[in-house]
C-alpha positions in Angstrom: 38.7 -86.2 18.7 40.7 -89.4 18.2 42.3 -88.9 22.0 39.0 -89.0 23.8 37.9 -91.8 25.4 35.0 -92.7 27.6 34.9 -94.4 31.1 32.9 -96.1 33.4 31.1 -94.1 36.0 29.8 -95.7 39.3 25.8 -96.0 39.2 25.3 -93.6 42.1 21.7 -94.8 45.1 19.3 -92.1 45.3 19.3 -89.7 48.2 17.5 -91.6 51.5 14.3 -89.3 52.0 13.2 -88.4 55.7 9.2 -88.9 55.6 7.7 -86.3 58.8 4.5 -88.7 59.4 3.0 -85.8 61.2 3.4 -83.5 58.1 2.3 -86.3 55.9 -0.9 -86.7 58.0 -1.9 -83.0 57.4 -1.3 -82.9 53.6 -3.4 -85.9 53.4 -6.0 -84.3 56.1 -5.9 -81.0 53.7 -6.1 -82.6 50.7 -9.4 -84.3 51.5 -10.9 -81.2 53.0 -9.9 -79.3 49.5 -11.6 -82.8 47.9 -15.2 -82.4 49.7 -15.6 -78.7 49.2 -18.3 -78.2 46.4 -17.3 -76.5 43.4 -19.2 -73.2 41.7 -22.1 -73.4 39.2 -22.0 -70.7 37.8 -20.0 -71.1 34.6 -22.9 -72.7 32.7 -24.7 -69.3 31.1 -21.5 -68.9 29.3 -22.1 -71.6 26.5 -26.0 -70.8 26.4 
């Protein structure tokens, strides 16, 4: 299309995010209690 043309758009900043500490603290506090559980043995007899 001969009559289109492009222009300049203004390079937009990201969103600020809002970090809850508190939250953050429990994810973290979660995610190392999920970490230390031990995991099942009981998948070896399959590939005997």
């Amino acid at each position: 299309d001969p009559a289109l043309h492009f222009v300049e758009s203004p390079a937009l900043a990201p969103p600020e995010v809002q970090i809850d500490l508190a939250a953050q603290q429990q994810h973290e506090a979660e995610l190392h209690q999920a970490a230390s559980q031990p995991l099942p043995d009981d998948d070896d007899d399959t590939f005997e």
